[in-house]
N, C-alpha and C positions, 0 to 999 in steps of 0.2 A: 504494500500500500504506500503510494506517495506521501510525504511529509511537504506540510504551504509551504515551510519556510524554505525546505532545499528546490522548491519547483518553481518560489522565488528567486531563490540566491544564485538559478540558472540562467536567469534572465528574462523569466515570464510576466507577463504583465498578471494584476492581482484575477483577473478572470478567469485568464485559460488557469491560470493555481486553483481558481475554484471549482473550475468545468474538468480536471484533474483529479485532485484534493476529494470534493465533494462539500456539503457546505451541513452544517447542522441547527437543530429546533430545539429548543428546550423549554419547559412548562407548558407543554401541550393539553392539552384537555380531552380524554376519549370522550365518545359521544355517539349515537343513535344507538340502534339494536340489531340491522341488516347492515349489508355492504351500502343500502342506499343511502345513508342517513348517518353513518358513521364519518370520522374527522376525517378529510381527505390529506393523507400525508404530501409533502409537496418539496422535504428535502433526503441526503440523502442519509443522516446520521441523526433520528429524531428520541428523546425521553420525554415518556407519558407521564405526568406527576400528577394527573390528578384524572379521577375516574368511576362512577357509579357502580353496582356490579352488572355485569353483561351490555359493557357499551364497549367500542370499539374504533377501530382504526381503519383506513383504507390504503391497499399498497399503491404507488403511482402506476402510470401504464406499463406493460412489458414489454421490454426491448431487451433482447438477445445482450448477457453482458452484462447487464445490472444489477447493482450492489444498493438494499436498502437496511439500516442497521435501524430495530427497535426496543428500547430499553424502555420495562414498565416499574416505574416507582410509586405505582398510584395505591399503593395498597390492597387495590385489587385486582383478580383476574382480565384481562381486557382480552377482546377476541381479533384476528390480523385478519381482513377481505382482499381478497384479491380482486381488482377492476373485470368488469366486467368481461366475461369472452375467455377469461382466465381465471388456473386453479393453481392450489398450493403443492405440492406436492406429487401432482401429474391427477389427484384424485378430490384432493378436499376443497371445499368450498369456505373453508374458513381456518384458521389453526387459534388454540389459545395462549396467550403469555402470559404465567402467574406471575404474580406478584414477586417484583427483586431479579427477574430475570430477561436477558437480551435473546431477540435473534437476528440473525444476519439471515435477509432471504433474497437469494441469487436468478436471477432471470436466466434459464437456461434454454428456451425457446421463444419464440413471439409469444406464448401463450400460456408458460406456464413458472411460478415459482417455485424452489426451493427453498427450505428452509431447516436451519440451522441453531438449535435454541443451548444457551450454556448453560453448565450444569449446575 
Protein backbone atom coordinates (compact mmCIF):
# COMPACT_ATOMS: atom_id res chain seq x y z
CA UNK A 1 0.00 0.00 0.00
CA UNK A 2 1.24 3.50 -0.91
CA UNK A 3 2.25 5.86 1.87
CA UNK A 4 0.80 10.38 0.94
CA UNK A 5 3.99 11.26 2.08
CA UNK A 6 6.52 9.00 -0.17
CA UNK A 7 3.97 9.53 -3.23
CA UNK A 8 4.43 13.11 -2.29
CA UNK A 9 8.16 13.21 -1.74
CA UNK A 10 8.16 11.64 -5.44
CA UNK A 11 6.94 14.57 -6.96
CA UNK A 12 3.08 14.17 -7.16
CA UNK A 13 0.91 16.65 -6.95
CA UNK A 14 -1.53 16.26 -3.47
CA UNK A 15 -4.26 14.59 -5.97
CA UNK A 16 -2.86 11.99 -7.95
CA UNK A 17 -1.32 11.15 -3.80
CA UNK A 18 -4.93 10.98 -3.01
CA UNK A 19 -6.27 9.04 -6.23
CA UNK A 20 -3.02 6.79 -5.14
CA UNK A 21 -3.19 6.85 -1.28
CA UNK A 22 -6.95 6.70 -1.04
CA UNK A 23 -8.57 9.22 1.18
CA UNK A 24 -10.53 8.54 4.60
CA UNK A 25 -14.02 9.28 6.74
CA UNK A 26 -14.29 9.22 10.15
CA UNK A 27 -17.51 9.75 12.59
CA UNK A 28 -19.61 8.31 10.01
CA UNK A 29 -23.12 7.42 11.18
CA UNK A 30 -24.61 3.94 9.81
CA UNK A 31 -28.11 4.29 8.92
CA UNK A 32 -31.27 2.76 7.17
CA UNK A 33 -32.09 -1.03 7.38
CA UNK A 34 -31.64 -2.33 3.39
CA UNK A 35 -28.93 -1.60 0.92
CA UNK A 36 -31.56 1.24 -0.20
CA UNK A 37 -31.54 3.56 2.64
CA UNK A 38 -28.32 2.61 4.30
CA UNK A 39 -25.16 5.54 4.42
CA UNK A 40 -23.68 5.41 1.09
CA UNK A 41 -19.81 5.02 1.76
CA UNK A 42 -18.07 7.57 -0.67
CA UNK A 43 -14.22 7.02 0.55
CA UNK A 44 -11.81 4.62 0.59
CA UNK A 45 -10.70 4.09 4.37
CA UNK A 46 -14.10 4.95 6.28
CA UNK A 47 -14.84 4.25 10.66
CA UNK A 48 -18.43 3.95 11.73
CA UNK A 49 -18.72 5.51 15.28
CA UNK A 50 -21.98 5.75 15.78
CA UNK A 51 -24.97 3.38 14.91
CA UNK A 52 -28.42 1.91 15.95
CA UNK A 53 -28.79 -1.96 15.93
CA UNK A 54 -29.30 -3.38 12.36
CA UNK A 55 -28.45 -0.06 10.23
CA UNK A 56 -26.00 -0.19 7.87
CA UNK A 57 -23.52 0.93 5.28
CA UNK A 58 -23.23 0.80 1.52
CA UNK A 59 -20.07 -0.38 -0.46
CA UNK A 60 -19.33 2.36 -3.59
CA UNK A 61 -19.74 0.92 -7.14
CA UNK A 62 -17.54 -2.06 -8.23
CA UNK A 63 -14.65 -1.79 -10.21
CA UNK A 64 -12.30 -4.48 -10.83
CA UNK A 65 -9.31 -3.55 -8.39
CA UNK A 66 -10.92 -1.83 -5.51
CA UNK A 67 -9.94 -1.55 -2.17
CA UNK A 68 -12.71 -0.32 0.56
CA UNK A 69 -11.59 -0.52 4.23
CA UNK A 70 -14.59 -0.45 7.13
CA UNK A 71 -13.89 0.00 10.78
CA UNK A 72 -17.12 -0.30 13.09
CA UNK A 73 -16.64 1.52 16.56
CA UNK A 74 -20.36 2.05 16.94
CA UNK A 75 -20.88 -0.28 19.48
CA UNK A 76 -22.97 -2.20 17.60
CA UNK A 77 -23.35 -4.60 14.89
CA UNK A 78 -23.73 -2.73 11.42
CA UNK A 79 -24.43 -4.65 8.32
CA UNK A 80 -21.91 -3.81 4.78
CA UNK A 81 -24.41 -3.73 1.13
CA UNK A 82 -23.15 -4.12 -1.75
CA UNK A 83 -24.41 -1.60 -4.77
CA UNK A 84 -26.70 -2.80 -6.48
CA UNK A 85 -26.02 -5.45 -9.48
CA UNK A 86 -23.57 -6.79 -6.95
CA UNK A 87 -22.62 -9.38 -4.11
CA UNK A 88 -20.36 -9.87 -1.25
CA UNK A 89 -18.60 -12.79 -1.54
CA UNK A 90 -19.65 -14.12 -5.04
CA UNK A 91 -23.13 -15.09 -2.86
CA UNK A 92 -24.30 -12.71 -0.07
CA UNK A 93 -26.26 -9.80 -0.38
CA UNK A 94 -25.14 -8.26 2.76
CA UNK A 95 -22.18 -9.24 5.28
CA UNK A 96 -22.11 -8.08 9.10
CA UNK A 97 -19.38 -6.19 11.05
CA UNK A 98 -19.52 -6.50 14.88
CA UNK A 99 -18.70 -4.24 16.90
CA UNK A 100 -14.50 -3.34 17.24
CA UNK A 101 -13.92 -4.97 14.15
CA UNK A 102 -12.45 -3.99 10.35
CA UNK A 103 -12.91 -5.36 6.88
CA UNK A 104 -11.13 -4.66 3.99
CA UNK A 105 -13.58 -5.74 0.85
CA UNK A 106 -11.66 -6.05 -2.40
CA UNK A 107 -13.59 -5.77 -5.89
CA UNK A 108 -12.60 -8.74 -7.66
CA UNK A 109 -14.94 -8.45 -10.74
CA UNK A 110 -17.35 -5.68 -12.09
CA UNK A 111 -19.75 -7.23 -9.82
CA UNK A 112 -18.65 -8.76 -7.10
CA UNK A 113 -16.82 -8.04 -3.47
CA UNK A 114 -14.76 -9.72 -1.33
CA UNK A 115 -14.22 -9.47 1.84
CA UNK A 116 -11.81 -9.79 4.59
CA UNK A 117 -12.88 -9.20 8.31
CA UNK A 118 -9.92 -9.05 11.30
CA UNK A 119 -9.81 -11.14 13.88
Amino acid sequence: MAIPSRVLGAGNSPLSALSICGDGATGLVATGSTATDALQLSAVFNAITTSSASTGVKLPPTEVGAMVGVFNGSGQTIVAYPPTGSTINAAASSVNIANGKGVLFFATSATTWVSVTTA
